[in-house]
Every structure is written in C-alpha cells, then in structure tokens.
Backbone as numpy.savetxt, mean C-alpha at the origin, in Angstrom:
# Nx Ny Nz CAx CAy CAz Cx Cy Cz
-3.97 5.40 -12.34 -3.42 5.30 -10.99 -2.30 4.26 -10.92
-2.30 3.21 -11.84 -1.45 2.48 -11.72 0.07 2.76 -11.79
-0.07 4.02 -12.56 1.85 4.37 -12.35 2.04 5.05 -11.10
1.26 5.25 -10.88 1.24 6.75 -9.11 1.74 4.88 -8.67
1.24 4.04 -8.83 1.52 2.52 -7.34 3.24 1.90 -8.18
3.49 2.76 -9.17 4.24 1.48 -10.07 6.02 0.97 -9.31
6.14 2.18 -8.84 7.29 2.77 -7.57 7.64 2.01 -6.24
6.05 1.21 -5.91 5.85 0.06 -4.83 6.86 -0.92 -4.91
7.63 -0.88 -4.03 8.39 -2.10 -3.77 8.28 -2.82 -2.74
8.21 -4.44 -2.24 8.22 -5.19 -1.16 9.22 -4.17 0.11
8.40 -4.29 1.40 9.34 -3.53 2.27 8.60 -2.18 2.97
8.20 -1.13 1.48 8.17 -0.23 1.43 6.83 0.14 2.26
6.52 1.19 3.51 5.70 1.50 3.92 4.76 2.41 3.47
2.83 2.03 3.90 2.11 2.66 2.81 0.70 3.18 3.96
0.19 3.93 3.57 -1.75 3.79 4.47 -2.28 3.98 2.83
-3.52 3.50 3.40 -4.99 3.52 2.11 -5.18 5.03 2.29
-5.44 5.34 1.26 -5.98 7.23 1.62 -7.68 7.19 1.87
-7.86 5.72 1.84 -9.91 5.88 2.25 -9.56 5.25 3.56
-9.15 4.72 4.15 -8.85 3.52 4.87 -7.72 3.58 6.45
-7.90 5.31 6.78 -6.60 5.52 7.71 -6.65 4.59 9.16
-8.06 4.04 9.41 -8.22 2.91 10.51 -6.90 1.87 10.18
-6.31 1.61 9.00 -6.02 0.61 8.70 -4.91 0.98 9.27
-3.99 1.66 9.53 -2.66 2.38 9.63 -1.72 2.23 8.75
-0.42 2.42 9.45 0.49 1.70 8.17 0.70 0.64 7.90
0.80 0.34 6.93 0.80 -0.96 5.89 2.36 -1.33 5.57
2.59 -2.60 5.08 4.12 -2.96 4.66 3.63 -3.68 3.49
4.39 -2.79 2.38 4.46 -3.98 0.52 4.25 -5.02 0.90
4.07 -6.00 0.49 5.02 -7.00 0.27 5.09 -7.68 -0.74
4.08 -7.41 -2.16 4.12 -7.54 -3.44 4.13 -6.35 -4.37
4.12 -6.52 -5.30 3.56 -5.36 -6.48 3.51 -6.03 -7.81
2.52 -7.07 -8.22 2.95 -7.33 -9.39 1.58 -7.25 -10.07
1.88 -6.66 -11.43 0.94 -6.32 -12.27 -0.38 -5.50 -11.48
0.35 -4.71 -10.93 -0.84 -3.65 -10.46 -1.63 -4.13 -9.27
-1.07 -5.32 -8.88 -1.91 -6.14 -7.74 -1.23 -5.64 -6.64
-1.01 -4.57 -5.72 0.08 -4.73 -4.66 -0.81 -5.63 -3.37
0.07 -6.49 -2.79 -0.38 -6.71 -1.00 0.29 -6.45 -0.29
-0.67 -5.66 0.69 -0.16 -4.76 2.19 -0.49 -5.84 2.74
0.43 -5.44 4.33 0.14 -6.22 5.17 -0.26 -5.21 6.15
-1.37 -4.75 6.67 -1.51 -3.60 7.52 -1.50 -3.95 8.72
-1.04 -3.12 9.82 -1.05 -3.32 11.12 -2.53 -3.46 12.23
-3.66 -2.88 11.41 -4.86 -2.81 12.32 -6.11 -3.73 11.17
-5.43 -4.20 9.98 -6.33 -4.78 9.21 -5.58 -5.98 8.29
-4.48 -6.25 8.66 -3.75 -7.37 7.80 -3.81 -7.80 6.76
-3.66 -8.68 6.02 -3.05 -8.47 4.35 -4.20 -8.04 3.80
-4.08 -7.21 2.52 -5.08 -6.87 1.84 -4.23 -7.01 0.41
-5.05 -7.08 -0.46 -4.50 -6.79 -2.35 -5.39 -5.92 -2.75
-4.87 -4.52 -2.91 -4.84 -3.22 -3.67 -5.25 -3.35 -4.98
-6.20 -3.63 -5.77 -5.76 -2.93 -7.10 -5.40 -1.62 -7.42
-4.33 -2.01 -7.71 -3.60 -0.36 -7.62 -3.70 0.79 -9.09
-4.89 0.12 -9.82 -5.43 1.32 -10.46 -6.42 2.06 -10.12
-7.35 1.24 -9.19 -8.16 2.12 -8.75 -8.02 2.73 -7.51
-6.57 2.60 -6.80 -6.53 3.14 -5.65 -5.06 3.56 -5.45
-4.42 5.04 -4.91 -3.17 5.36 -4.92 -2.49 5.26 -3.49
-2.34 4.17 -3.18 -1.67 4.22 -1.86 -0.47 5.33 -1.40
-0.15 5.63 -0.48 0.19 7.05 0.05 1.75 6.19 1.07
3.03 6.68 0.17 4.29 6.21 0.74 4.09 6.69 2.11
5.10 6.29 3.08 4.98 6.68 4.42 6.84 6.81 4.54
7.13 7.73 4.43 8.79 8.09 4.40 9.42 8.32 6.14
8.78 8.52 6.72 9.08 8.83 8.46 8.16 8.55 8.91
7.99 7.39 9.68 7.41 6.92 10.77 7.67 7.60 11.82
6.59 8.03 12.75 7.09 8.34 14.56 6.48 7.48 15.21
C-alpha cells in the first residue's frame, strides 16, 4: 500500500476509506510512509500508509 500513498504531497486533499466520519483531510506530511492528515471532523492523525490507502479528493463541493 505504501506506493498507492507514495504520490501524497503536503496540501493535497484526502478521506480514510474506513473512516468517512472523519471527512476530508489535508497532507501535511508524507515521510517514510508516515503521512499526517489534518482532518476536518477528527484533526491530525499519522497514517501508516502501508497499511492504509488514503483516497485523493480531486473536487471538493
């Protein structure tokens, strides 16, 4: 899973695919597979992003 997250850049908007309470999320790291979101309904979290494929968010409404 870690290459599905490897694309994560600071900025970039995300949701947990277990976790949609959380809403969208904002990067704001990615290093060594560690990303941290900052989510809007659950605030910062660190991903290990092999065991979990966070889901880009390309258009917000």
């Amino acid at each position: 899973m870690q290459e599905l997250n490897s694309f994560l850049e600071p900025g970039m908007l995300v949701t947990h695919p277990d976790k949609p309470e959380w809403g969208v999320g904002q990067v704001q790291s990615n290093i060594d597979g560690r990303i941290t979101v900052n989510f809007r309904e659950e605030g910062k979290i660190v991903i290990d992003g092999s065991r979990i494929g966070l889901i880009p968010v390309y258009n917000e409404n």
